[in-house]
N, CA, C, O and CB atoms as a CASP TS submission, in Angstrom:
PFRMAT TS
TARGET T0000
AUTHOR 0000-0000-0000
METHOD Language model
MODEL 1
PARENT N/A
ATOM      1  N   UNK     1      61.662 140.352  59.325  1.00  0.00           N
ATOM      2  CA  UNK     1      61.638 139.791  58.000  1.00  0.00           C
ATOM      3  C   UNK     1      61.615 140.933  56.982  1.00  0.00           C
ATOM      4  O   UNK     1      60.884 141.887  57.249  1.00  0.00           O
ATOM      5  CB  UNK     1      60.422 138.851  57.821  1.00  0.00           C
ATOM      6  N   UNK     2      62.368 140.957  55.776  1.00  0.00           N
ATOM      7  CA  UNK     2      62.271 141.918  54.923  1.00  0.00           C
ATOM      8  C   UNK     2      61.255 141.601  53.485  1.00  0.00           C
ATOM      9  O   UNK     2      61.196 140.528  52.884  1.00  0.00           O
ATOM     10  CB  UNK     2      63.727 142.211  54.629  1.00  0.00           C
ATOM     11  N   UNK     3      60.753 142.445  53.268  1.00  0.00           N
ATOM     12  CA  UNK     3      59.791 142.629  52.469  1.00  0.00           C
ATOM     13  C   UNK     3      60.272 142.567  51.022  1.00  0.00           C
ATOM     14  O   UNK     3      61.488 142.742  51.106  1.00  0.00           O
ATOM     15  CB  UNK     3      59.169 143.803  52.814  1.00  0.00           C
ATOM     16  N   UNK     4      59.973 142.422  49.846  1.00  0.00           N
ATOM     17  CA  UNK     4      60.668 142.443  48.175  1.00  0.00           C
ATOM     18  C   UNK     4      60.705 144.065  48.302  1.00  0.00           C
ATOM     19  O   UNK     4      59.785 144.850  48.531  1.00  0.00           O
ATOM     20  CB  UNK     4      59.462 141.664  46.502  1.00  0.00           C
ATOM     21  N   UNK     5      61.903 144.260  48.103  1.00  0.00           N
ATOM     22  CA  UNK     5      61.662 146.131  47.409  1.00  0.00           C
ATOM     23  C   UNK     5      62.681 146.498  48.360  1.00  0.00           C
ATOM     24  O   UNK     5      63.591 147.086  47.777  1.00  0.00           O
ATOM     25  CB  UNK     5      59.789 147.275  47.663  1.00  0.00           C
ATOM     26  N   UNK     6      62.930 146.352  49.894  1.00  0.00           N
ATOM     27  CA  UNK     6      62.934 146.780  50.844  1.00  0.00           C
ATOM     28  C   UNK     6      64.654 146.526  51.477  1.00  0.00           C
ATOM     29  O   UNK     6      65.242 145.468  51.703  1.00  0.00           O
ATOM     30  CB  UNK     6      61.709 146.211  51.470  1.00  0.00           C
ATOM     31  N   UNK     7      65.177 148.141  51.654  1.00  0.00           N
ATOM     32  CA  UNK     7      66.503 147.943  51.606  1.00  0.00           C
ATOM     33  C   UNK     7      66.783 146.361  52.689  1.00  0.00           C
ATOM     34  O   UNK     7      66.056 145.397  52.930  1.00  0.00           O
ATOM     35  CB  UNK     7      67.273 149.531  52.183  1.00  0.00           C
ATOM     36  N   UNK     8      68.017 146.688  53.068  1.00  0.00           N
ATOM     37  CA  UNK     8      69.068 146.037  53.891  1.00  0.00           C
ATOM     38  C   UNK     8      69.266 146.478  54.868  1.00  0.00           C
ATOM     39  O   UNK     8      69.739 147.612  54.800  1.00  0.00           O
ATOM     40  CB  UNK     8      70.140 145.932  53.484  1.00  0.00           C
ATOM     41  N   UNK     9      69.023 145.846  56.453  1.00  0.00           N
ATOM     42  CA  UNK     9      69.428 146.877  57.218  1.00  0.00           C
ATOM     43  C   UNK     9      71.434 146.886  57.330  1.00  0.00           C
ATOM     44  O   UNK     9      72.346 146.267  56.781  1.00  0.00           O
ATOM     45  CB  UNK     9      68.509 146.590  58.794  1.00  0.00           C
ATOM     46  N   UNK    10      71.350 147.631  58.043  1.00  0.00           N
ATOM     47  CA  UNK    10      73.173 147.453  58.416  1.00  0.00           C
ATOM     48  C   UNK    10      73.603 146.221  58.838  1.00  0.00           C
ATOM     49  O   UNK    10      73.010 145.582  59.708  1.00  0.00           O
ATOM     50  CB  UNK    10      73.751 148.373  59.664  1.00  0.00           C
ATOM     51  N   UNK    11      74.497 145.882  58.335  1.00  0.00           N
ATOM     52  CA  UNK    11      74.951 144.682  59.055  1.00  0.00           C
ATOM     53  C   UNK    11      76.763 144.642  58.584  1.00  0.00           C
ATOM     54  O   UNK    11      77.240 145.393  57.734  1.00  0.00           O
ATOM     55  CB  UNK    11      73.883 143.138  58.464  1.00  0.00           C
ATOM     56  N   UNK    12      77.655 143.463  59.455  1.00  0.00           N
ATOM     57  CA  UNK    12      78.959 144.003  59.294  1.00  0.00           C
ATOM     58  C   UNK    12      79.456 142.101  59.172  1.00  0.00           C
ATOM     59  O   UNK    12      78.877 141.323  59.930  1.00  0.00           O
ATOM     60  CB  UNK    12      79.648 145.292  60.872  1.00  0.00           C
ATOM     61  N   UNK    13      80.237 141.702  58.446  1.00  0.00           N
ATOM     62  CA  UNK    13      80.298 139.960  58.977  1.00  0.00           C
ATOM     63  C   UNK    13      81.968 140.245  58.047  1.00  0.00           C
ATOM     64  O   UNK    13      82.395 141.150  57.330  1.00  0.00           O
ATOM     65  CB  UNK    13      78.573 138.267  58.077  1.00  0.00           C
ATOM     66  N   UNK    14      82.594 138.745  58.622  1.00  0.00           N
ATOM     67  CA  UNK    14      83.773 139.054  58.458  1.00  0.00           C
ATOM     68  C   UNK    14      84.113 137.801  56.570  1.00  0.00           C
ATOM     69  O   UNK    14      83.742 136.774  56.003  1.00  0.00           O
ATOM     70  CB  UNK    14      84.718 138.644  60.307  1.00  0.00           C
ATOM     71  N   UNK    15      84.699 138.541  56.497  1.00  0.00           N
ATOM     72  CA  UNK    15      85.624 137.853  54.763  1.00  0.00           C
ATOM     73  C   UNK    15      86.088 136.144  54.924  1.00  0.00           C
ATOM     74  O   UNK    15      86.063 135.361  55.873  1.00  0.00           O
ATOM     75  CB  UNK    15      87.689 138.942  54.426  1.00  0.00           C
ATOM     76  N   UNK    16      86.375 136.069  53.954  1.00  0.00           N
ATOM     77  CA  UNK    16      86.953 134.523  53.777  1.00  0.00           C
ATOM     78  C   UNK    16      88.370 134.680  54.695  1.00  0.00           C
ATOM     79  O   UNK    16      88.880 133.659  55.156  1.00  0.00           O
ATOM     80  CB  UNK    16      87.327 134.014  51.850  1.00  0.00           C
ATOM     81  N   UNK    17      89.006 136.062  54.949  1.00  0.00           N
ATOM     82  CA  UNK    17      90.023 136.185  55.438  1.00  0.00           C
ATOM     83  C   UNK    17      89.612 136.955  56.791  1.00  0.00           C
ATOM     84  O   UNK    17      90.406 137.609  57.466  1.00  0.00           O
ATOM     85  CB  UNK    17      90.946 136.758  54.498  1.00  0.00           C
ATOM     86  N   UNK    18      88.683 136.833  56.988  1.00  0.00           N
ATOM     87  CA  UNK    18      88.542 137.394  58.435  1.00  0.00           C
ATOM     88  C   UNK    18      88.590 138.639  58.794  1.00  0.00           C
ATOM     89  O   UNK    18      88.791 138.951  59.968  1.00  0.00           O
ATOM     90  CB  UNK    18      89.368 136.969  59.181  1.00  0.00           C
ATOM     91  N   UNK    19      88.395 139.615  57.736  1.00  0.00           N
ATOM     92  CA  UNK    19      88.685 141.207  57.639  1.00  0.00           C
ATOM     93  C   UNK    19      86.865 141.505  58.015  1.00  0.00           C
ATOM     94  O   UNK    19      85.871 141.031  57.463  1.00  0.00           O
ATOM     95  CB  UNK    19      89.468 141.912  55.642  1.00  0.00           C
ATOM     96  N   UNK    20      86.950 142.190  58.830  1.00  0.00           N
ATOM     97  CA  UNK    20      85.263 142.943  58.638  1.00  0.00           C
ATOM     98  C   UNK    20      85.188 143.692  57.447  1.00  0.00           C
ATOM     99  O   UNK    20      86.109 144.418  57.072  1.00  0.00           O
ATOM    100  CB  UNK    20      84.783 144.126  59.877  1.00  0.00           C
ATOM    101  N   UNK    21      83.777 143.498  56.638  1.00  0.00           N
ATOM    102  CA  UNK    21      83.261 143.548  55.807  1.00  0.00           C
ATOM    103  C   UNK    21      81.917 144.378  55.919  1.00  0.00           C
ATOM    104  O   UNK    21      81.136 143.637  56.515  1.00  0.00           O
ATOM    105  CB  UNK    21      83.289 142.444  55.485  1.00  0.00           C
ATOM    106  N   UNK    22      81.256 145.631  55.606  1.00  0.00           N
ATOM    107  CA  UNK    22      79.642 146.333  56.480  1.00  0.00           C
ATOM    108  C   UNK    22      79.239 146.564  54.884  1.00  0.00           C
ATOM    109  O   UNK    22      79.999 146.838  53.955  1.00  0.00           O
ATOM    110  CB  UNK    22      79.713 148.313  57.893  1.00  0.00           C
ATOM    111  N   UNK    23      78.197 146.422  54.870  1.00  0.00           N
ATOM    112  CA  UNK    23      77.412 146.782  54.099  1.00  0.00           C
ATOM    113  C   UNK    23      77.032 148.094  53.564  1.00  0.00           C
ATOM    114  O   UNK    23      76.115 148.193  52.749  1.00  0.00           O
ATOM    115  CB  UNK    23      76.695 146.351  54.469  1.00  0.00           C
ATOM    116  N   UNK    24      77.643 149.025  53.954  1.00  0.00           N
ATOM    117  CA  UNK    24      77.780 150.359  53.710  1.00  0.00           C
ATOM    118  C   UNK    24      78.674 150.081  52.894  1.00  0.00           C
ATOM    119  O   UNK    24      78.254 150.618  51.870  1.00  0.00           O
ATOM    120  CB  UNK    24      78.048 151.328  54.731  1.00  0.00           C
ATOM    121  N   UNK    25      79.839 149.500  52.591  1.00  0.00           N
ATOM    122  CA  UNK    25      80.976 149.817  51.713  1.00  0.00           C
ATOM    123  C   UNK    25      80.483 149.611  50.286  1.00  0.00           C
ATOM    124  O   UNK    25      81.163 149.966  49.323  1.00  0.00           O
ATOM    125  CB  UNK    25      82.256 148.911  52.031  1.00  0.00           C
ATOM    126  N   UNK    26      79.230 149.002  50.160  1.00  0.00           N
ATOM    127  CA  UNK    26      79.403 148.478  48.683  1.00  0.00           C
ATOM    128  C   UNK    26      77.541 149.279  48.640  1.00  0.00           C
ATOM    129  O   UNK    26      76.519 148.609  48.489  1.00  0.00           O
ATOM    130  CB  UNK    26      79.805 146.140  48.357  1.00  0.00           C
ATOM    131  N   UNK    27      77.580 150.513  48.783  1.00  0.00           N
ATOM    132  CA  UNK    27      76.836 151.398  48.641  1.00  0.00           C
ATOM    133  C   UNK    27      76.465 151.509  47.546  1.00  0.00           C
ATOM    134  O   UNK    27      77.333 151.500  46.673  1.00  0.00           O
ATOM    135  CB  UNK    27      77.169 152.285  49.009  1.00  0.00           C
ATOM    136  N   UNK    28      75.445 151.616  47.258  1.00  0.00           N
ATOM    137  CA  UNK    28      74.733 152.007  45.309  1.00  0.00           C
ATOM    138  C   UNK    28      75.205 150.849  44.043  1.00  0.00           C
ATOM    139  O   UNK    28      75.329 150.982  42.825  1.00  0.00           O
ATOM    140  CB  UNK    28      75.678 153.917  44.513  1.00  0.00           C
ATOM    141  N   UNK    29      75.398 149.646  44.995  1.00  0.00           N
ATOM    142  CA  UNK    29      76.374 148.471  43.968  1.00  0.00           C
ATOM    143  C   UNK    29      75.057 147.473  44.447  1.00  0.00           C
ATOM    144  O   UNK    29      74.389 147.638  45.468  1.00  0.00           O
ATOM    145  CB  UNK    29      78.565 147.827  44.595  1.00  0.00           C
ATOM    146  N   UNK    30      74.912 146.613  43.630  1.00  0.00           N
ATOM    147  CA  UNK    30      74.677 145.404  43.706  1.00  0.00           C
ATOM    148  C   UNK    30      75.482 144.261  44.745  1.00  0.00           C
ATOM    149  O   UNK    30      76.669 144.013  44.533  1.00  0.00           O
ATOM    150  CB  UNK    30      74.789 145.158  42.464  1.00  0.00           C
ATOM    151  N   UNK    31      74.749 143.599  45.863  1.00  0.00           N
ATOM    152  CA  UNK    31      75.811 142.656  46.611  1.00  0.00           C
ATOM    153  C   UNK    31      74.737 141.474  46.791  1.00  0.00           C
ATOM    154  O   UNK    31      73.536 141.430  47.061  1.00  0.00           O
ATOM    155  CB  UNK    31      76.579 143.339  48.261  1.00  0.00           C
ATOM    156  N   UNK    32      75.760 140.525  46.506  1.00  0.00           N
ATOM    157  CA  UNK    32      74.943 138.841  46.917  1.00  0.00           C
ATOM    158  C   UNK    32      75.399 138.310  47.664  1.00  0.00           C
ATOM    159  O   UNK    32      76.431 137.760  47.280  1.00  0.00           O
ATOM    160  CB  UNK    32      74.839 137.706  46.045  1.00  0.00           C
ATOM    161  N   UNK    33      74.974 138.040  49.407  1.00  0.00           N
ATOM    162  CA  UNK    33      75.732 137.959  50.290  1.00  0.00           C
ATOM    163  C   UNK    33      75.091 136.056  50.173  1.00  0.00           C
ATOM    164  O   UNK    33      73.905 135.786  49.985  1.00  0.00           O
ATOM    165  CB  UNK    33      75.523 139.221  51.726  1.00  0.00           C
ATOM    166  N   UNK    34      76.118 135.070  50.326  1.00  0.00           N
ATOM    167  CA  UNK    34      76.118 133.464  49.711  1.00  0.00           C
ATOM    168  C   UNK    34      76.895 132.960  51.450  1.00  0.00           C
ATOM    169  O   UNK    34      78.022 133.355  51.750  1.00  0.00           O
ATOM    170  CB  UNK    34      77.506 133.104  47.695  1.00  0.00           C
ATOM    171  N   UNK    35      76.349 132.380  52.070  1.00  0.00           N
ATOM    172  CA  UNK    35      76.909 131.515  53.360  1.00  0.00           C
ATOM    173  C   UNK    35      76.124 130.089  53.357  1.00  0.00           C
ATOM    174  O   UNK    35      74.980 129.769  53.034  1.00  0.00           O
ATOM    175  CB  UNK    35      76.579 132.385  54.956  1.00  0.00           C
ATOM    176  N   UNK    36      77.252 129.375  53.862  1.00  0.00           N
ATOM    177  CA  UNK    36      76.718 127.990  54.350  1.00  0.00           C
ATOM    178  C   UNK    36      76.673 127.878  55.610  1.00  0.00           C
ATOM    179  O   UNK    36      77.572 128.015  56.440  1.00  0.00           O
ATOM    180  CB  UNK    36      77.424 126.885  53.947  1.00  0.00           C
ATOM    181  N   UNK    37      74.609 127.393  55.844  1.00  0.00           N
ATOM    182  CA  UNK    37      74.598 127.480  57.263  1.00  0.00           C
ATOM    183  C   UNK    37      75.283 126.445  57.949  1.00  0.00           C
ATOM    184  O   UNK    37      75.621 126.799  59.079  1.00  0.00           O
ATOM    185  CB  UNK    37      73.330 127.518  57.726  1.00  0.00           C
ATOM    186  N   UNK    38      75.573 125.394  57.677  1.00  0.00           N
ATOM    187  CA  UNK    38      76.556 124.229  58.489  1.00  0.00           C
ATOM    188  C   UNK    38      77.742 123.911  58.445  1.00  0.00           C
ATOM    189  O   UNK    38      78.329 122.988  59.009  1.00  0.00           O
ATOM    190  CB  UNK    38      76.294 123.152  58.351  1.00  0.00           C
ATOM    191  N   UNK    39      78.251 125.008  57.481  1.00  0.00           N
ATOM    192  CA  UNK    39      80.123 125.251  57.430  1.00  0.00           C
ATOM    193  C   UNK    39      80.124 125.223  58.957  1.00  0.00           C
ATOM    194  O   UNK    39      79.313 125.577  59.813  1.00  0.00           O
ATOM    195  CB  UNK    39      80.970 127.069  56.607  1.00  0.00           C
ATOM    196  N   UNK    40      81.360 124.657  58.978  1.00  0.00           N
ATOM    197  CA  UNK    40      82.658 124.709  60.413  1.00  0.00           C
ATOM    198  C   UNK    40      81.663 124.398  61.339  1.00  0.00           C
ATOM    199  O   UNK    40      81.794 124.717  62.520  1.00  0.00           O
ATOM    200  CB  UNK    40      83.644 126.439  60.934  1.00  0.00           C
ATOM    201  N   UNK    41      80.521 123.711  60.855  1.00  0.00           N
ATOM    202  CA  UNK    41      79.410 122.676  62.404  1.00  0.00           C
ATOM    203  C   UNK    41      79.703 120.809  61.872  1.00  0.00           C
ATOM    204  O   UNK    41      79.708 120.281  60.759  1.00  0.00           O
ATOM    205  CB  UNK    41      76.613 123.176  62.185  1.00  0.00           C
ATOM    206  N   UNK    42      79.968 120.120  63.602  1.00  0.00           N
ATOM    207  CA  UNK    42      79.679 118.967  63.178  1.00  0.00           C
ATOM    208  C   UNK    42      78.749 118.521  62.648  1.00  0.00           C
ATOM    209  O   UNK    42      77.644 119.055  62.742  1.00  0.00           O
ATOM    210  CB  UNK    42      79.771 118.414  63.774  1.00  0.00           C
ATOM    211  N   UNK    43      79.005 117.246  61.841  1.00  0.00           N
ATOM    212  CA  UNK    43      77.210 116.692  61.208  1.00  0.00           C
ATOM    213  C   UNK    43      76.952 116.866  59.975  1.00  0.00           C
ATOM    214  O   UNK    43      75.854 116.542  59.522  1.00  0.00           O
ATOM    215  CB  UNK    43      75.867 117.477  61.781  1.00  0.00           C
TER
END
């Protein structure tokens, strides 16, 4: 669990287009990473 203050660890997930995407790229920037947990699940 991450703490308030407390970076990001690494992590890598793929685009609306399916391109890998890591969290290193958007270095010293502001990022708001937004997913829906029950996209592409039945129900």
């Amino acid at each position: 669990m991450l703490e308030t203050g407390s970076s990001a660890p690494h992590f890598e997930a793929p685009d609306q287009n399916g391109a890998a995407v890591k969290l290193s790229d958007y270095r010293g920037r502001w990022v708001v990473l937004w997913w829906y947990p029950k996209a592409s699940t039945p129900g």
